[in-house]
N, C-alpha and C positions, 0 to 999 in steps of 0.2 A: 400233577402235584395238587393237592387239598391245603387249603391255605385258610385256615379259621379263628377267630377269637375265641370261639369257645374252650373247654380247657383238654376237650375230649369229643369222636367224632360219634354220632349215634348211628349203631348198627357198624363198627369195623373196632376191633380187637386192636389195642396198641403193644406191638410185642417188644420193641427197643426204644431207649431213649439216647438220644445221641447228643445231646444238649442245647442249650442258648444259640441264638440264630439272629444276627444285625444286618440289616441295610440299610444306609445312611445314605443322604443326596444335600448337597449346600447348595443352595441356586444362590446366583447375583439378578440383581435386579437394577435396570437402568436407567438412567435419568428420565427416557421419555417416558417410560412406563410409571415412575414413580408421580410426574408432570399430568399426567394423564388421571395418576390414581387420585390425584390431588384433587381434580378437578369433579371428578364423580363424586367425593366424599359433600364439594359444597353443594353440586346439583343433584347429587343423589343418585343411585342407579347400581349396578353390580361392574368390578372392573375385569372385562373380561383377561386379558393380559396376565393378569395377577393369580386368574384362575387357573391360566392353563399354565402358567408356572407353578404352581401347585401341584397341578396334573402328573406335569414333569418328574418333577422331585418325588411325586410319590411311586409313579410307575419304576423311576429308576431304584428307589430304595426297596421296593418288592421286587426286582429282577434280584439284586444283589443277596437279600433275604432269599429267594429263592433256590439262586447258584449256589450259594455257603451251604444251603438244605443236602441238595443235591449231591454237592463234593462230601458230604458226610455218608451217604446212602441214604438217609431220608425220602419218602414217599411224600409225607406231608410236614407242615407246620401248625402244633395249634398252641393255644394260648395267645396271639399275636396284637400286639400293643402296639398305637400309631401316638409319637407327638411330632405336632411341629411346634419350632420354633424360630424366633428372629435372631438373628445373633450379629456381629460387627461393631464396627465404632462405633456407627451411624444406624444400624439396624437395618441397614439395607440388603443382607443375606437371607435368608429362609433355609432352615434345615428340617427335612426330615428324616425321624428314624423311627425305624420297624423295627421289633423285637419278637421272639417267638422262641417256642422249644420243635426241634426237627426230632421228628418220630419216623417210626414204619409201622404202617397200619396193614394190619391182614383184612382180607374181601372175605 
């Protein structure tokens, strides 16, 4: 599957469109991790923890983008749009979502 921002793929023919395509991930994030990110922010440095939840949440929100492709007949996805954002009482969640339109590209 061809998975692109762009809005159109160069060199392959879009012959259907099949529509709008979401994959969405909410991660939690845990006290020590938060304890931890705390800590980096006064001494400085990259939290890694925080990264690979990131990681997480995005890998899963492009499987899910993905599959929805897929269950349509789509070959690929383009146009594909990434935010995250914090969300919860306390902001202690992380969401992201992928958007795309699922097409079928001819070779």
């Amino acid at each position: 599957m061809i998975l692109t921002t762009t809005p159109s793929i160069e060199g392959k023919a879009i012959s259907e469109y099949y529509g709008i395509v979401i994959g969405e991930a909410v991660m939690g994030a845990n006290v020590f991790k938060d304890l931890f990110a705390s800590i980096r922010d006064i001494v400085g440095g990259r939290s890694g923890s925080y990264e690979e939840e990131f990681t997480k949440a995005r890998q899963i929100a492009f499987n899910e983008l993905r599959q929805e492709a897929l269950g349509m007949g789509a070959n690929a996805v383009i146009g594909i749009d990434l935010d995250y954002q914090v969300v919860g009482d306390t902001g202690s969640m992380l969401m992201v979502s992928i958007s795309g339109t699922a097409v079928k590209v001819e070779d």
